[in-house]
N, C-alpha and C positions, 0 to 999 in steps of 0.2 A: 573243405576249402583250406589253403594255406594259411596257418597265422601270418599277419603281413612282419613280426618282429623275430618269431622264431618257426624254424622248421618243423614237419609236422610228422615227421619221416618216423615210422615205426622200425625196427630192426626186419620185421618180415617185408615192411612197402620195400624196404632198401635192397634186399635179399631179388624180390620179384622185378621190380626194377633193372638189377644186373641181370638176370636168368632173360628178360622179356627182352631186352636189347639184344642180347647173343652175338654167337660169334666166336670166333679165335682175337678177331680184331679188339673188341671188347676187351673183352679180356686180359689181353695187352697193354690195351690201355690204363685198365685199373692196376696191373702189376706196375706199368711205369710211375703211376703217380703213387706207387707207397713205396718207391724203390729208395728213396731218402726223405724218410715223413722224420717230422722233431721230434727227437727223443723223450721220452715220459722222464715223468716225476722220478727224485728216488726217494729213500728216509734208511733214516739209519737203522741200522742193528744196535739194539741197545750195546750188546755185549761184545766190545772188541769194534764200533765203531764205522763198520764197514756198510754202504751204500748198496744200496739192495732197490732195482726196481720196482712199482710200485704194481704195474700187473705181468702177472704171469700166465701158467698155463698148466689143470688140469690133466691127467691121460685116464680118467677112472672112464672106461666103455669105452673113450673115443680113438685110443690109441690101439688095444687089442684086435690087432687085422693078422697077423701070421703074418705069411710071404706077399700075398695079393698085391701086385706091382703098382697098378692104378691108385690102390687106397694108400701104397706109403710115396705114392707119388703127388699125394692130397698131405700126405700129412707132414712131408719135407717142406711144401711150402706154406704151410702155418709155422714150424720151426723157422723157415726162412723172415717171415712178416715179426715174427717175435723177437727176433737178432735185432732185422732192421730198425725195426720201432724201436731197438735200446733196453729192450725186456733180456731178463734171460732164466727165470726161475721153472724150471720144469717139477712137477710133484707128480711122483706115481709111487705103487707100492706093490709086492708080490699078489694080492689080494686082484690085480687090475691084472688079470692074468697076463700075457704076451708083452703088455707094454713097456715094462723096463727094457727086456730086450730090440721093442721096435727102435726105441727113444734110443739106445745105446746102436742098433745098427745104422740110422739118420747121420745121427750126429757124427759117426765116424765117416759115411758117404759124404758129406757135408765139409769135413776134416773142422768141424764148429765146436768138440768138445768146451774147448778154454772157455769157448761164448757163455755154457751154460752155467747155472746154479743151480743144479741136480741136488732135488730132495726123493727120498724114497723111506722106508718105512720096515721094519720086521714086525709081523704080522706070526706069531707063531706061540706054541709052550714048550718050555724049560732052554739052558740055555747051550746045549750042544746042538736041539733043531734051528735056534735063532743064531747060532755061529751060521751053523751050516747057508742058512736064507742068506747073511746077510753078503757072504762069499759068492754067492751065487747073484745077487744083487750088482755085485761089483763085477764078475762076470760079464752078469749082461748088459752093463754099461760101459763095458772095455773102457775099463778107467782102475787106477789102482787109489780113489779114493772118491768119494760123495762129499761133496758142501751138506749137505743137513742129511743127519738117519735120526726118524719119529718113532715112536711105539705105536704102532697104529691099534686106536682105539683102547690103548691101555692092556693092551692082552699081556699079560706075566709079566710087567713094568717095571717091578723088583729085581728080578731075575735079568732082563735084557738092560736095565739101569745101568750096571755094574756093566757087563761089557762095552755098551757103548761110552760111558766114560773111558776105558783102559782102551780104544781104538781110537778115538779125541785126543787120549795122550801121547798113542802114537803118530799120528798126522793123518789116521786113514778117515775121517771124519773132521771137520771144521767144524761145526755144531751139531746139536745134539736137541731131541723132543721129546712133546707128547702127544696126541690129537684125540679128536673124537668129533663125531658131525650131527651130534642131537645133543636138543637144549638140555633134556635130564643129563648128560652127562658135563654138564660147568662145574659143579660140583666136583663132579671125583677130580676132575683137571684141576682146580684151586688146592683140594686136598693136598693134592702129590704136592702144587707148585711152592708149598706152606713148608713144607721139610726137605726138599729136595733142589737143587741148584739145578737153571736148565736154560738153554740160552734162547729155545723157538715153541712155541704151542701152536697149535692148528685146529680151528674150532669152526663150525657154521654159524653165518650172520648173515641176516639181507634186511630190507628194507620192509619184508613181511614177516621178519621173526626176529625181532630185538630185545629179546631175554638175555644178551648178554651186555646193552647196554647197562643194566639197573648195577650189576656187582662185578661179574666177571672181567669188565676190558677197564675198567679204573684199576681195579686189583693188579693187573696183569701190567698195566702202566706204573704203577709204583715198584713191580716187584723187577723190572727193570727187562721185561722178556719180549722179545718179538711174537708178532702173531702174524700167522698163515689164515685167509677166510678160505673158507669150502664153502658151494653150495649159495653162492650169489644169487643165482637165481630161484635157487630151489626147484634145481630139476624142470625147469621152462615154466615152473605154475606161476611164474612173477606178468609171463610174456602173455600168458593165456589170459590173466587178468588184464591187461590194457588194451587188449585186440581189438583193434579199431576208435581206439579213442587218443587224438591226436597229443600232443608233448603241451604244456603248458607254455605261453606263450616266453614267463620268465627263464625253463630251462637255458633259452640260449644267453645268458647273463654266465652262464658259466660251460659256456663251450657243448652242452649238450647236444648231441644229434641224434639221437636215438634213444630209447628205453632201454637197451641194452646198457645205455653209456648213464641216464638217471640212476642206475639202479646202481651201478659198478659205484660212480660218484657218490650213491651218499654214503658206502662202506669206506669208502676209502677217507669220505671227511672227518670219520673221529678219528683221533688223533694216536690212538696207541695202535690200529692197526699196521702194518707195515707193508703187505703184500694182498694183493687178491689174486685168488687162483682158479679161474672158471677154466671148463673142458670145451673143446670144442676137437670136433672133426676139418670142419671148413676153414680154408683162408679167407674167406669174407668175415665169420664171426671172430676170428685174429684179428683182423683191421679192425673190425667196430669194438672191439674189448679196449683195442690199445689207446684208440680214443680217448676214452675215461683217463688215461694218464696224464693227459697235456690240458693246461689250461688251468684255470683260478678251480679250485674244490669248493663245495659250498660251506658258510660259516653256519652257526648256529643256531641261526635265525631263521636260515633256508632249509636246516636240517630238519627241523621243526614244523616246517609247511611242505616237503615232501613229505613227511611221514605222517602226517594227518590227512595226505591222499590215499591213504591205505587204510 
């Protein structure tokens, strides 16, 4: 039964729902009505100040298609719902095999370069192979510069440090990381962030794994540095646990429509995060992500009774 105060819609009712109507006509229709939806939230970049939307968008599996016409013809129009909606943060890494270059052939079909804030990542050891990636990086973003390059997962950190500072200094780089997507590794990420100046970290957080509530994201708030979330949902295990059990009547106090959008919302309501970065394939999951952006985030109090449903 419908709650009579808030919607009961799960991301999968929502998903079947569109798929059971069908159609081309359909489908039109939903494109028209996200063809000017209100802009998301932004928050700043500690460092340097600049306004950074509040979600983004993953490429880890869902952008790796080759050529397949059909599947970059899916995934131009989640770039398209992600512009629209006011997003512009794309994160991929050499690690997501094909996908720097899809992201970088879109966007140029598109002529949407400007639109984006392309982060990517070198992923490699010693630093003539992490020259070589990150050139190749840039490459297949037919772009002669990246808004954010990470270390992804800490690999030779030391080593790729030093250059990505000296390409920051040149202009080929705006900022500059570190990441990692498992709770044991908070640690090594504070270590680095204790001796080393860095403007963005990229770490996993959801609503079913808050280990870095307790130290990690106060730390990371004082030391003045943006954070990137991976892994919102945890790989769908967030979606598998609420499967069929309807939104709590209070979510719509805070624009919720979905589980997708609970989940997104209560990462985004602490306060040191600055971006969330879930993956998706579908332009359906692009509208119900971008959701979470718009509208009141929950305070403290609410933060506190979502997470005691888990």
């Amino acid at each position: 039964m419908r709650a009579p105060t808030a919607p009961e819609l799960s991301r999968a009712d929502f998903l079947k729902g569109l798929a059971g109507v069908g159609g081309a006509a359909m489908l039109g229709n939903w494109k028209d009505a996200m063809a000017k939806p209100t802009p998301i939230q932004t928050r700043k970049i500690p460092k340097g100040g600049e306004r950074l939307p509040i979600v983004g968008l993953g490429t880890w599996q869902t952008f790796d298609i080759g050529g397949d016409t059909e599947a970059r013809a899916q995934r131009q129009e989640v770039l398209r719902l992600l512009f629209e909606g006011g997003g512009s943060v794309i994160d991929s890494s050499p690690m997501y095999g094909r996908s720097e270059a899809v992201v970088g052939d879109l966007l140029a079909a598109m002529g949407a370069r400007d639109r984006a804030f392309l982060a990517t990542k070198v992923w490699t050891w010693g630093e003539d192979k992490g020259i070589r990636q990150m050139k190749d990086s840039l490459e297949n973003f037919k772009s002669p510069r990246i808004e954010l390059m990470q270390i992804h997962n800490l690999v030779d950190w030391q080593t790729h440090l030093r250059t990505l500072r000296q390409w920051k200094e040149a202009g080929t780089f705006r900022y500059i990381g570190i990441t990692h997507y498992t709770d044991s590794g908070l640690d090594e990420l504070m270590a680095v962030m204790r001796t080393e100046e860095l403007d963005f970290v990229q770490m996993a957080y959801s609503i079913g794994s808050r280990a870095a509530e307790e130290t990690f994201l106060p730390y990371v708030a004082d030391r003045g540095v943006a954070v990137l979330v991976n892994r919102p949902y945890e790989g769908g295990g967030l979606f598998r646990k609420t499967r069929g059990t309807p939104l709590p009547a209070w979510a719509a106090e805070y624009g919720i429509a979905s589980w997708g959008q609970f989940f997104l919302k209560y990462v985004l309501s602490h306060p040191a995060v600055t971006c969330v970065i879930p993956g998706t394939s579908k332009p359906k999951h692009m509208a119900d992500n971008l959701g979470a952006g718009r509208g009141p985030l929950p305070d403290a109090k609410t933060r506190d009774r979502m997470a005691r449903m888990f």
